[in-house]
C-alpha positions in Angstrom: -60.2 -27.1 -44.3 -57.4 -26.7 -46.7 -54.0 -26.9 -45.6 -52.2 -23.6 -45.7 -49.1 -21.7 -45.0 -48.7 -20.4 -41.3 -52.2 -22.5 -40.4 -51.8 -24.0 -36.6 -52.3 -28.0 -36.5 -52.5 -30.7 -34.1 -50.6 -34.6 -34.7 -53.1 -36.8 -35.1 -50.4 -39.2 -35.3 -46.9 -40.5 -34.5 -44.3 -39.6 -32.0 -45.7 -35.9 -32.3 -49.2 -36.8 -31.6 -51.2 -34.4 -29.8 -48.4 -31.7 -30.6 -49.3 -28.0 -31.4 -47.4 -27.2 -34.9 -47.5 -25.0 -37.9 -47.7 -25.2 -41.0 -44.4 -24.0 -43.3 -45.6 -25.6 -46.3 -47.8 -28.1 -48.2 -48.1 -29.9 -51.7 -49.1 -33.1 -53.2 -51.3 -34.4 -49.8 -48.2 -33.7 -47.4 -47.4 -30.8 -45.1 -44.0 -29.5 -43.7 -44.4 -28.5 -40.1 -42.6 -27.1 -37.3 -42.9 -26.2 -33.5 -39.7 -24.1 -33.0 -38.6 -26.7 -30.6 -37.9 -30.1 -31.0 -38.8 -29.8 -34.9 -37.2 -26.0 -35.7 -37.1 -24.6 -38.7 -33.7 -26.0 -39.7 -35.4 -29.5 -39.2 -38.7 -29.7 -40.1 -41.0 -32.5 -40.5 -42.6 -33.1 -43.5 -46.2 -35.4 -42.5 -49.2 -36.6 -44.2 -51.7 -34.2 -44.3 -54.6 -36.6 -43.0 -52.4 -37.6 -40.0 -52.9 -33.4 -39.0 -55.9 -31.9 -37.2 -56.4 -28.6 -38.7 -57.6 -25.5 -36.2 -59.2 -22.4 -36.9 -55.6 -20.2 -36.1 -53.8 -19.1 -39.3 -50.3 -17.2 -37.6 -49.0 -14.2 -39.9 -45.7 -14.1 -41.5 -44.2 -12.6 -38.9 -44.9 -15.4 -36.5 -42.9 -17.4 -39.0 -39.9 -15.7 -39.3 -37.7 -17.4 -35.9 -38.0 -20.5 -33.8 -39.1 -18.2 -31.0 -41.5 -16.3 -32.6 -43.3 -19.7 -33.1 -42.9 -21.0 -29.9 -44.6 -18.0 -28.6 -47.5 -18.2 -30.7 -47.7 -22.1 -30.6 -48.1 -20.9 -26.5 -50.8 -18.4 -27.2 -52.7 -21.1 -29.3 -52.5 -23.6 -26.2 -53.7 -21.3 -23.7 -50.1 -21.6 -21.7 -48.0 -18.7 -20.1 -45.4 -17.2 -22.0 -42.6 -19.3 -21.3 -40.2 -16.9 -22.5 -41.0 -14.5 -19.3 -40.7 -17.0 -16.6 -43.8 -18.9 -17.3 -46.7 -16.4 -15.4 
């Protein structure tokens, strides 16, 4: 599956494996991801695309535009209570 903007991945590797991200950006067999959280939009993390478990979820734009935004949807993608609402 090819490696797109707003595309919802999974660490393979590293101190983020197993993580939830998305995708900002990719080029050249690298991706720049973010969860909102510990890597936000102001800090990304830029990772090798074959260290990333793509998944079938591809968030709109708007999704993208705040950290919280894509906190929420990284929730939705794990199954998890919306942790911005007390958690249930």
């Amino acid at each position: 599956m090819e490696i797109v903007r707003g595309l919802v991945v999974r660490a393979a590797a590293g101190r983020d494996k197993g993580g939830f991200f998305t995708v900002l950006s990719a080029e050249n067999g690298y991706a720049v991801i973010c969860d909102g959280k510990r890597r936000s939009l102001s800090h990304p993390k830029r990772k090798n695309e074959k260290h990333l478990f793509p998944t079938a979820v591809v968030l709109d734009e708007g999704s993208l535009q705040t950290n919280r935004k894509i906190r929420k949807a990284l929730a939705a993608v794990r199954g998890e209570a919306d942790p911005e609402n007390g958690g249930f």
